[in-house]
N, C-alpha and C positions, 0 to 999 in steps of 0.2 A: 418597610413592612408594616401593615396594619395588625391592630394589636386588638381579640376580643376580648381578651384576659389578662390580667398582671396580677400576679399576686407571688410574694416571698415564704421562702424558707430558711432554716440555719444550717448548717454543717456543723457537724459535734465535733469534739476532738477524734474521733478516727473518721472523720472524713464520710459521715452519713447524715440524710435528711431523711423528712419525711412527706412526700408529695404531697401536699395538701389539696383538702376535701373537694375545693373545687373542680382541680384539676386529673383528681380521679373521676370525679362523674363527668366530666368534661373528653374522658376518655375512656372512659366506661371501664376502669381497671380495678381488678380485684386482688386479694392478697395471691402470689407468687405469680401473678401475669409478669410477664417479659417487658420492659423499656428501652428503647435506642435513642440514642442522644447523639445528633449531629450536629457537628461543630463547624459556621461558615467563619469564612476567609477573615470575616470582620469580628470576631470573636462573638459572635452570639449565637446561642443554643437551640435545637431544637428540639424538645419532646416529643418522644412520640409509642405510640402502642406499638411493640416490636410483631415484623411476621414471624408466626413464628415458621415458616420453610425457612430452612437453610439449602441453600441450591450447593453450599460444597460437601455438607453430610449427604446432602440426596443422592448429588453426584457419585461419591464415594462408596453408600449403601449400595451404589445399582449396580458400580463395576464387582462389588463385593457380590452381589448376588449371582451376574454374570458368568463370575469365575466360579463361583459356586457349581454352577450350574453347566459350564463348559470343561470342570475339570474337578469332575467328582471325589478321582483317586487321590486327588492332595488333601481329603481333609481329613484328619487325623488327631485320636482325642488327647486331651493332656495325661501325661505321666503321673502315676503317683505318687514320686518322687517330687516331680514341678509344684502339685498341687499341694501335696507337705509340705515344702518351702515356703510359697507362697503363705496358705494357711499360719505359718510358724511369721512370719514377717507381720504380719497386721494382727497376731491375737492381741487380746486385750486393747486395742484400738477404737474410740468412738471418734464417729463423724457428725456434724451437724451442719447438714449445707444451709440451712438458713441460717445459722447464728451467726454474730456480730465475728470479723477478725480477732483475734488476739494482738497484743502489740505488738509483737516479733512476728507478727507474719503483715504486718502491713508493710 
């Protein structure tokens, strides 16, 4: 394999880098774009700008819509018993999908 770029990163103790500068304008990637990394047989990597289609959420959304749509009488709203429970399960709960792991959850 022909090589136009080489350049290094480090891995921190939980196991994050940070793509460097050339290699984001090299792929034209912006803060919270998507990346796939494919791993051949010979152990070497490849970067790449993720699509973002997913053909099994597409898949999934269409049969959902489908049924939707061919079987109107089954949709039925949540309970407000479900929805208090629910609600009562995650009060007080924050999320940060961007931020780092915590150590017990790596």
């Amino acid at each position: 394999m022909s090589h136009l770029l080489r350049v290094e990163s480090t891995l921190t103790d939980r196991y994050q880098t940070t793509i460097p500068e050339l290699v984001r304008e090299s792929l034209n990637l912006s803060k919270r774009d998507k990346i796939t990394y494919t791993v051949g047989e010979d152990g070497s990597v490849l970067l790449s700008r993720a699509d973002e289609s997913d053909p099994v959420l597409g898949g999934f959304l269409s049969f959902i819509a489908a049924d939707i749509r061919n079987n109107p009488k089954n949709i039925k709203s949540i309970s407000s018993d479900l929805l208090e429970r629910a609600q009562n399960l995650v009060a007080g709960m924050t999320l940060d999908l961007e931020g780092p792991l915590s150590p017990e959850d790596e």
